[in-house]
VOTI-481878 format. One record per atom (N, C-alpha, C): residue in one letter; atom name; x, y, z. Coordinates in steps of 0.2 Angstrom, whole numbers, m for minus. Layout:
+---------+-------+-------+-------+-------+
| residuo | atomo |     u |     v |     w |
+---------+-------+-------+-------+-------+
|       a |    CA |     X |     Y |     Z |
...
+---------+-------+-------+-------+-------+
***
This chain:
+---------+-------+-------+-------+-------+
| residuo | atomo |     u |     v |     w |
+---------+-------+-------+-------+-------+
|       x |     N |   999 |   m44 |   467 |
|       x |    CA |   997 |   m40 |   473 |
|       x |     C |   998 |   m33 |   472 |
|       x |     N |   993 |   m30 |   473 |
|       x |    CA |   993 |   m24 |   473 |
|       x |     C |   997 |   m19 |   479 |
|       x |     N |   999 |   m14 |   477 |
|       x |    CA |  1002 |    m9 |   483 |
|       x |     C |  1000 |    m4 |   484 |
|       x |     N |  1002 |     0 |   489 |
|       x |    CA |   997 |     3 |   492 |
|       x |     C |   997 |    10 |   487 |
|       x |     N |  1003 |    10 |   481 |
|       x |    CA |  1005 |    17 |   479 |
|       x |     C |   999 |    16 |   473 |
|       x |     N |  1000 |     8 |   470 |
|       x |    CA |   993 |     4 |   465 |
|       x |     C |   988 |     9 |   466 |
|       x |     N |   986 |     7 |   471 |
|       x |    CA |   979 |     8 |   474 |
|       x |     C |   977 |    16 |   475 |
|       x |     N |   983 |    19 |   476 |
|       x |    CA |   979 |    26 |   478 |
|       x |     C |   982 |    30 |   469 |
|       x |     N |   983 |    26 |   466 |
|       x |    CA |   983 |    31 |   460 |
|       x |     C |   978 |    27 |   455 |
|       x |     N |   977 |    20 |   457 |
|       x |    CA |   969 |    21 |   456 |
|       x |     C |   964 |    24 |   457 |
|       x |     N |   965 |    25 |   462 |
|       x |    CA |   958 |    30 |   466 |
|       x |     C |   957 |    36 |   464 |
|       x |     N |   964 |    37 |   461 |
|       x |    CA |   965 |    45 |   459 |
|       x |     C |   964 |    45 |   452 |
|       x |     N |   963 |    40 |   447 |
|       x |    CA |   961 |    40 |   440 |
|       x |     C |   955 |    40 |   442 |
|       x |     N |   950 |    37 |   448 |
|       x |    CA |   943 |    37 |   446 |
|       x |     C |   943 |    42 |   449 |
|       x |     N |   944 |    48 |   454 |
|       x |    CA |   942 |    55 |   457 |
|       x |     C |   944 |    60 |   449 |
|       x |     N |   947 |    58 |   446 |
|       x |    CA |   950 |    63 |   440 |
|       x |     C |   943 |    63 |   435 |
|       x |     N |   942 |    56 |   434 |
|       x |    CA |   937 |    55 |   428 |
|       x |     C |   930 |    59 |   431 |
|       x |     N |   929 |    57 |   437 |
|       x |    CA |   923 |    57 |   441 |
|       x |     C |   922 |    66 |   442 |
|       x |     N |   928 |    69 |   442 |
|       x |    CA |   930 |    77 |   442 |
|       x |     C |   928 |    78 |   436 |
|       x |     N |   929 |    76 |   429 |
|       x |    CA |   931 |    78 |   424 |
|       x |     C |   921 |    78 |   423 |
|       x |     N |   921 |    71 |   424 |
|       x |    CA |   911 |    72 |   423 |
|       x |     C |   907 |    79 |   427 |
|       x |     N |   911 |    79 |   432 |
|       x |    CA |   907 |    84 |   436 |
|       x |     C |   907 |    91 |   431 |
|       x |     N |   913 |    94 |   430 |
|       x |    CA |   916 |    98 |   425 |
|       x |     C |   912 |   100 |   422 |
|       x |     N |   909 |    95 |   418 |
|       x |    CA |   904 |    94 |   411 |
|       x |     C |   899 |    95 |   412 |
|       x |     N |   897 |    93 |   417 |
|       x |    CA |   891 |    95 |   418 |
|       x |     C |   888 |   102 |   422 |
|       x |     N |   895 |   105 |   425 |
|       x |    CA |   894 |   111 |   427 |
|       x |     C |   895 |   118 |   420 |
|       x |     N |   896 |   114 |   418 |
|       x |    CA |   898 |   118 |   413 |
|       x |     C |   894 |   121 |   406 |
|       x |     N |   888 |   114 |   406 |
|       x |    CA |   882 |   112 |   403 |
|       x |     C |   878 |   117 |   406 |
|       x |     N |   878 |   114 |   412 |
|       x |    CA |   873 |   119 |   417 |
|       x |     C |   877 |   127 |   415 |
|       x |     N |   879 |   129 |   413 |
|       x |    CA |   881 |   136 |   416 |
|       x |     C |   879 |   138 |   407 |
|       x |     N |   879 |   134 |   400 |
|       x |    CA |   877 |   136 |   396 |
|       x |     C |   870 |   135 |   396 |
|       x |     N |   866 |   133 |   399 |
|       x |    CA |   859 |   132 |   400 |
|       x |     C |   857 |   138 |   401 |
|       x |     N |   859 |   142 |   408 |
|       x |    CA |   858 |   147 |   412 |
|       x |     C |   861 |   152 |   408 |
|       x |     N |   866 |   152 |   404 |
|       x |    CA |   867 |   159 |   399 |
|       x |     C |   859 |   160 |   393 |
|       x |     N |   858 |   152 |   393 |
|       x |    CA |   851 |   149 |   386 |
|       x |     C |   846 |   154 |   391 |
|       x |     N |   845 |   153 |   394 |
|       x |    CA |   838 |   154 |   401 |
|       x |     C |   839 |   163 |   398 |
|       x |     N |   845 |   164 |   402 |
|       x |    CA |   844 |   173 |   403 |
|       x |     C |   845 |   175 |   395 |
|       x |     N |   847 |   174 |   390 |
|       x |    CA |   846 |   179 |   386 |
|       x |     C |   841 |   176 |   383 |
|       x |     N |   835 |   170 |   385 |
|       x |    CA |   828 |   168 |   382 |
|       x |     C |   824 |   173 |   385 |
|       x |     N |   827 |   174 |   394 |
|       x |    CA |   823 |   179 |   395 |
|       x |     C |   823 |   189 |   394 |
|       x |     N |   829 |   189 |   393 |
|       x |    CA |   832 |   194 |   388 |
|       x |     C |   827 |   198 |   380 |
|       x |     N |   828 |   193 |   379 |
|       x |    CA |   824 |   192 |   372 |
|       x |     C |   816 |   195 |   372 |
|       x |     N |   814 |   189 |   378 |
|       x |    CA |   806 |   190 |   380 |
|       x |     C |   803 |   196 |   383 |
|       x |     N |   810 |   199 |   387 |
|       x |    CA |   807 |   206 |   388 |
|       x |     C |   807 |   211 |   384 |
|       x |     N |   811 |   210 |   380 |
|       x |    CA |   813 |   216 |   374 |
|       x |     C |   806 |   214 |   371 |
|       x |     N |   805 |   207 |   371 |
|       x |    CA |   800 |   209 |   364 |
|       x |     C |   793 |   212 |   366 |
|       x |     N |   791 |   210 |   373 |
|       x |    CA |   786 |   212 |   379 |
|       x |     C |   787 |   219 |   377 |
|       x |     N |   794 |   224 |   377 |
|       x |    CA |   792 |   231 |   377 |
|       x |     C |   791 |   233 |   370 |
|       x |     N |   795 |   227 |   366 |
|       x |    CA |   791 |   232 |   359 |
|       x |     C |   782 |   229 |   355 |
|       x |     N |   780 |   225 |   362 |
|       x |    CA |   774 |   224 |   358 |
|       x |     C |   768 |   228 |   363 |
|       x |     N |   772 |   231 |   367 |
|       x |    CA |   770 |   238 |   372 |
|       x |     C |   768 |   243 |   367 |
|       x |     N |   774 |   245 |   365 |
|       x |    CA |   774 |   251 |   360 |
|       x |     C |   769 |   249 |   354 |
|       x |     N |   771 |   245 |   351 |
|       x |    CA |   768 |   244 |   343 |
|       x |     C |   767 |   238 |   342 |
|       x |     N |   759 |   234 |   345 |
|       x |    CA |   758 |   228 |   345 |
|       x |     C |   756 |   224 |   338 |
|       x |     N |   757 |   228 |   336 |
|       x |    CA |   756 |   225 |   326 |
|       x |     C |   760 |   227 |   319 |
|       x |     N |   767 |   229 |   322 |
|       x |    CA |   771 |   233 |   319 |
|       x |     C |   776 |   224 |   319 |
|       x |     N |   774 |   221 |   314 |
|       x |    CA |   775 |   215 |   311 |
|       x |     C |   779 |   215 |   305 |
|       x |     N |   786 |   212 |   305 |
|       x |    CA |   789 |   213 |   299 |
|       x |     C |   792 |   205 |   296 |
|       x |     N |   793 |   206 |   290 |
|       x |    CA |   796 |   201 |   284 |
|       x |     C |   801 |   202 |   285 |
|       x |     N |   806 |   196 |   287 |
|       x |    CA |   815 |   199 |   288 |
|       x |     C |   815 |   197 |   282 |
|       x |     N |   813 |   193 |   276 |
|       x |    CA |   813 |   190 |   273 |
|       x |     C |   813 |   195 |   267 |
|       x |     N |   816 |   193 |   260 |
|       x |    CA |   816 |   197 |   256 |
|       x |     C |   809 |   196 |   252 |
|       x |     N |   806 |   201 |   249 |
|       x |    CA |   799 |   201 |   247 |
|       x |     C |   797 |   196 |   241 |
|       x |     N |   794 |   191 |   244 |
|       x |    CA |   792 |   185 |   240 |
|       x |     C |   788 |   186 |   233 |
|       x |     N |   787 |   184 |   226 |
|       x |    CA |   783 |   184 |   223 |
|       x |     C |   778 |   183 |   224 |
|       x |     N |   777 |   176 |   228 |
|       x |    CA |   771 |   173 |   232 |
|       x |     C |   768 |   179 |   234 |
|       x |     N |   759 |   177 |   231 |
|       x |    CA |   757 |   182 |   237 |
|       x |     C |   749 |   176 |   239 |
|       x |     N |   749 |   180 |   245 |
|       x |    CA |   744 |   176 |   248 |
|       x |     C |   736 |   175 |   247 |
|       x |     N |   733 |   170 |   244 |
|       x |    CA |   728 |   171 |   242 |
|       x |     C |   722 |   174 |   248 |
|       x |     N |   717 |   179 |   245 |
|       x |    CA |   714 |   179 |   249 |
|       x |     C |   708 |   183 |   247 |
|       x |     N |   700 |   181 |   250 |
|       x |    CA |   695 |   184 |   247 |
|       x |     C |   691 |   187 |   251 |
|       x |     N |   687 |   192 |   249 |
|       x |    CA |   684 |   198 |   255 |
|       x |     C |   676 |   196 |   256 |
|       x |     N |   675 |   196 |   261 |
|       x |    CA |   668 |   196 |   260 |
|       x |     C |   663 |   201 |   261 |
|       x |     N |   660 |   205 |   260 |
|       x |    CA |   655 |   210 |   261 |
|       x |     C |   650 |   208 |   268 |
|       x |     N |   648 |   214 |   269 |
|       x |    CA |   644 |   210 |   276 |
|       x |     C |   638 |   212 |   272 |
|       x |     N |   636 |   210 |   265 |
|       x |    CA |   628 |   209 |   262 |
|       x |     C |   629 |   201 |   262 |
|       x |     N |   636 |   199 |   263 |
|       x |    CA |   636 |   191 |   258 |
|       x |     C |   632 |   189 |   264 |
|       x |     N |   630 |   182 |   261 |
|       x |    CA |   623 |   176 |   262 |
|       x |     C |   624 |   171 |   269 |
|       x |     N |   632 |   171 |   271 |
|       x |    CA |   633 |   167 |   272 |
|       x |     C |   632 |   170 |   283 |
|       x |     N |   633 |   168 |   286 |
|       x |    CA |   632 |   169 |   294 |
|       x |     C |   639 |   170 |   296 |
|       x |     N |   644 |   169 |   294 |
|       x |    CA |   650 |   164 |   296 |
|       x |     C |   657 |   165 |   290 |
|       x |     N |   661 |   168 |   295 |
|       x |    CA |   669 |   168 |   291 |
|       x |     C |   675 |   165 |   294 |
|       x |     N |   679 |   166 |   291 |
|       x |    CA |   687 |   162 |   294 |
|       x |     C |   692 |   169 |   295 |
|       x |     N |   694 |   169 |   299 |
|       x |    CA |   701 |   174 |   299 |
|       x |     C |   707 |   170 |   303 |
|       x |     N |   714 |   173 |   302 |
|       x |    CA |   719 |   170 |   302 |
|       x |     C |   722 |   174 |   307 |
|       x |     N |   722 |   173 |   314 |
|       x |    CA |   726 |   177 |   320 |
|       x |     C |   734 |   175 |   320 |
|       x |     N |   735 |   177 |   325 |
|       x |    CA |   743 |   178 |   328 |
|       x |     C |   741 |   179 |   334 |
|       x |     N |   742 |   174 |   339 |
|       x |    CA |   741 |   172 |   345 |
|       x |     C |   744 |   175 |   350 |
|       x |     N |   748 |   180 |   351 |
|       x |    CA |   752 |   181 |   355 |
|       x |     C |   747 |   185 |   361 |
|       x |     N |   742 |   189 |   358 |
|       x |    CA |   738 |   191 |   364 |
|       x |     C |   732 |   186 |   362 |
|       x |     N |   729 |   181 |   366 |
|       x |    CA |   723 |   178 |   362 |
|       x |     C |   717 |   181 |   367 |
|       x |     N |   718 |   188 |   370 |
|       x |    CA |   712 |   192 |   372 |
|       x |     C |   710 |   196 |   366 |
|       x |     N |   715 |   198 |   362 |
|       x |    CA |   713 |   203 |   355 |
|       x |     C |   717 |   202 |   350 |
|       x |     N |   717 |   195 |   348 |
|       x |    CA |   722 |   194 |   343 |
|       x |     C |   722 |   198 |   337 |
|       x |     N |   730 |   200 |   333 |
|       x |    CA |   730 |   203 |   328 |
|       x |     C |   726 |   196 |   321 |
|       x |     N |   723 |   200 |   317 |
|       x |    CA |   723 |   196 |   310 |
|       x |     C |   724 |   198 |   305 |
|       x |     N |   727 |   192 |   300 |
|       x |    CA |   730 |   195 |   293 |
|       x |     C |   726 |   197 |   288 |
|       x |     N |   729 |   201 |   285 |
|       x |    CA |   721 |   207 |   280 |
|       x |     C |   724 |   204 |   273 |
|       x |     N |   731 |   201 |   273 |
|       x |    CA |   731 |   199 |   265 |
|       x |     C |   738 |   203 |   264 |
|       x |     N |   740 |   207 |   268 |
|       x |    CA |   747 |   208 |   268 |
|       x |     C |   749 |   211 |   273 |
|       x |     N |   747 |   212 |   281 |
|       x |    CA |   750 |   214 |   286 |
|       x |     C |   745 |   213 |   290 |
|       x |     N |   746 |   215 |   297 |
|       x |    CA |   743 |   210 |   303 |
|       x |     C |   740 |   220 |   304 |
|       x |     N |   733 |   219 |   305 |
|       x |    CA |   727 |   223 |   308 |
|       x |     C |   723 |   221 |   315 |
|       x |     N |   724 |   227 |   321 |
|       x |    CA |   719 |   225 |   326 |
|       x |     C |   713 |   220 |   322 |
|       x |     N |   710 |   218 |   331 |
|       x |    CA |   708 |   211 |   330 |
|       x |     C |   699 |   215 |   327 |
|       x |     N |   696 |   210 |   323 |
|       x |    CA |   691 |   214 |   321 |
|       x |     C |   692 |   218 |   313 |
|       x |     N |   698 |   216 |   312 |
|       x |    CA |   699 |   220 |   305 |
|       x |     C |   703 |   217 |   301 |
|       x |     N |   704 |   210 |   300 |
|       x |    CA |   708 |   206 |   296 |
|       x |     C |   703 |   204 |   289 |
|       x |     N |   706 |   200 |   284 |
|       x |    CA |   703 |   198 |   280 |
|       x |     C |   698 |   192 |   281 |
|       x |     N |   692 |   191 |   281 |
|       x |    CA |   689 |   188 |   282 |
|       x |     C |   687 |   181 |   276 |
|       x |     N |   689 |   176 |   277 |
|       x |    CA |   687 |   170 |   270 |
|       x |     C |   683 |   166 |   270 |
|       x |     N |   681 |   165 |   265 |
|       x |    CA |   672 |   161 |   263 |
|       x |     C |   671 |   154 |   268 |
|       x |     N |   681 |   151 |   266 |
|       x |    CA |   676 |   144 |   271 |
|       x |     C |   685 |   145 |   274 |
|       x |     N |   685 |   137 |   278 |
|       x |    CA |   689 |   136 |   283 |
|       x |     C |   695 |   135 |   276 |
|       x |     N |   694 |   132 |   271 |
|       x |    CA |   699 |   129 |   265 |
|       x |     C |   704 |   134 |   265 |
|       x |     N |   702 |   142 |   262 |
|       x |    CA |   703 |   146 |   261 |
|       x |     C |   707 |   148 |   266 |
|       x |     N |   706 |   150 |   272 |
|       x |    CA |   708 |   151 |   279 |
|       x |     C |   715 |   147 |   279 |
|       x |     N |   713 |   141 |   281 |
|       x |    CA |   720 |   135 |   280 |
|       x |     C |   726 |   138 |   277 |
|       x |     N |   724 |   138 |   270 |
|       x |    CA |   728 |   139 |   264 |
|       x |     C |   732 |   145 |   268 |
|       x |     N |   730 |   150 |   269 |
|       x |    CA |   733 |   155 |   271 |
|       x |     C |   738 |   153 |   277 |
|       x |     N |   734 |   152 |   281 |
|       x |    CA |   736 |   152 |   287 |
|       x |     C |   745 |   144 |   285 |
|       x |     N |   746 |   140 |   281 |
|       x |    CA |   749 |   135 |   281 |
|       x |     C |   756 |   141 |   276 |
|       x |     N |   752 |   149 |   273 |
|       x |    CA |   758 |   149 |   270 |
|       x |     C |   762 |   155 |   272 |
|       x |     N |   758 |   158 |   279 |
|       x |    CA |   761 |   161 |   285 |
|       x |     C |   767 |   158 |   288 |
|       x |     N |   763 |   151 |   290 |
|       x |    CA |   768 |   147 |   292 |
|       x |     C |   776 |   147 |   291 |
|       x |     N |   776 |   147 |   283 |
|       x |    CA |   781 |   145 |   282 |
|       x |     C |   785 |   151 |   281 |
|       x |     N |   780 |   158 |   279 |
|       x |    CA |   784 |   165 |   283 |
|       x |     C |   788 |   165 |   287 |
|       x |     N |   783 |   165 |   293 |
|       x |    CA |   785 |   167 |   301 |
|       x |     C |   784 |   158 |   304 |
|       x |     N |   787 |   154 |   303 |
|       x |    CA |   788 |   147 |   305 |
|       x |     C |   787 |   145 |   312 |
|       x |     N |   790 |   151 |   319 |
|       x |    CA |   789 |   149 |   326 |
|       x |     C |   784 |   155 |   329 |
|       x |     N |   779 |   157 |   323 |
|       x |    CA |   772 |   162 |   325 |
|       x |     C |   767 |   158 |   329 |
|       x |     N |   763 |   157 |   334 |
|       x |    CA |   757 |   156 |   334 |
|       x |     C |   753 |   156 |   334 |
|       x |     N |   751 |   155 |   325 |
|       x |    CA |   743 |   155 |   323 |
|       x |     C |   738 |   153 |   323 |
|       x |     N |   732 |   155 |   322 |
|       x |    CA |   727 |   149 |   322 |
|       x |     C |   724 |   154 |   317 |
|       x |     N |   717 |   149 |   316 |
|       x |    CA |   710 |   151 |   311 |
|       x |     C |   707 |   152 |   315 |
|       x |     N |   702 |   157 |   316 |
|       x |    CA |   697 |   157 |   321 |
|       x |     C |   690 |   157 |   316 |
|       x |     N |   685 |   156 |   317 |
|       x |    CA |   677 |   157 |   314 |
|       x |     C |   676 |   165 |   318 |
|       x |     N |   672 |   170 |   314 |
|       x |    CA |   671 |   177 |   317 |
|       x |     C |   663 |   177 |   313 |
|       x |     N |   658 |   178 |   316 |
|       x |    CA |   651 |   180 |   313 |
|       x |     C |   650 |   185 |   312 |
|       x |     N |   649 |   186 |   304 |
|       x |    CA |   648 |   191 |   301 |
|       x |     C |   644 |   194 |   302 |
|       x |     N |   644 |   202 |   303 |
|       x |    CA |   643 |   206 |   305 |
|       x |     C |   643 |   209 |   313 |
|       x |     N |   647 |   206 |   316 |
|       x |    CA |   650 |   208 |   323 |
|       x |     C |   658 |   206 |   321 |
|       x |     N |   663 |   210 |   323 |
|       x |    CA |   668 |   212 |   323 |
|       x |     C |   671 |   208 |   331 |
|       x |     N |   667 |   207 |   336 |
|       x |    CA |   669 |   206 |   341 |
|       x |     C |   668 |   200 |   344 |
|       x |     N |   664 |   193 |   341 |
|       x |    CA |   661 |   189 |   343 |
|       x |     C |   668 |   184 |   337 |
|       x |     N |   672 |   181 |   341 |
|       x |    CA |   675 |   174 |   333 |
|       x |     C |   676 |   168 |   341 |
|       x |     N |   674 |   163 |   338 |
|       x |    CA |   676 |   157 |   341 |
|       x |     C |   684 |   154 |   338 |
|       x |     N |   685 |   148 |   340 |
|       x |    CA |   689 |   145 |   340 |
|       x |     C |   685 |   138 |   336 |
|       x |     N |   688 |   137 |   329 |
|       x |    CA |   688 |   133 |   324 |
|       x |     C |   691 |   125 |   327 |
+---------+-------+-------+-------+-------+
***
């Protein structure tokens, strides 16, 4: 049989354990909330530096031998239709890649078919790995008309 001294220092291992949970999980919570503000810390900074210099885009990386292939197309070629490689961040006037830095939207490298675009775009990727790019199709000779491929 149990006594009553039993009984209340049971009660008191399960209020300790049940404490020690709570703990954890305020404590979780509180590095969450530190995650939160410096994500949004982060996100204003970069909001003002892409105020100032929206395509002032750098390589923290050391300069690869790799270089990116890419081919130009004339606006005499035969074809209706190009591929260009954005960065998403404004997708009203996305920057695109010229083949070695990022150009207002309207003045990237333009390439013959999607293959070519892809290629590019898959070895961006692995540049800038958490960038938001896409291919987009732009009809040659308007600078201001590009769908989504």
């Amino acid at each position: 049989m149990e006594t009553p001294n039993d009984e209340l220092t049971q009660r008191l291992k399960i209020l300790e354990s049940e404490q020690d949970r709570l703990n954890g999980m305020l404590k979780t919570m509180h590095e969450l909330e530190t995650q939160v503000h410096q994500l949004k810390t982060t996100l204003m900074h970069k909001k003002t530096e892409t105020k100032v210099s929206p395509l002032l885009l750098t390589n923290n990386e050391k300069t690869t031998q790799e270089k990116l292939n890419t081919v130009s197309i004339s606006h005499t070629h035969s074809q209706k239709h190009g591929y260009v490689v954005c960065l998403m961040f404004h997708p009203h006037s996305p920057p695109e890649w010229s083949g070695k830095e990022w150009h207002a939207h309207g003045k990237g490298k333009c390439y013959l078919n999607s293959e070519q675009a892809y290629q590019c775009l898959r070895q961006l990727q692995k540049r800038w790995p958490n960038y938001p790019f896409q291919v987009l199709e732009r009809q040659l000779g308007s600078t201001e008309s590009c769908v989504h491929v």
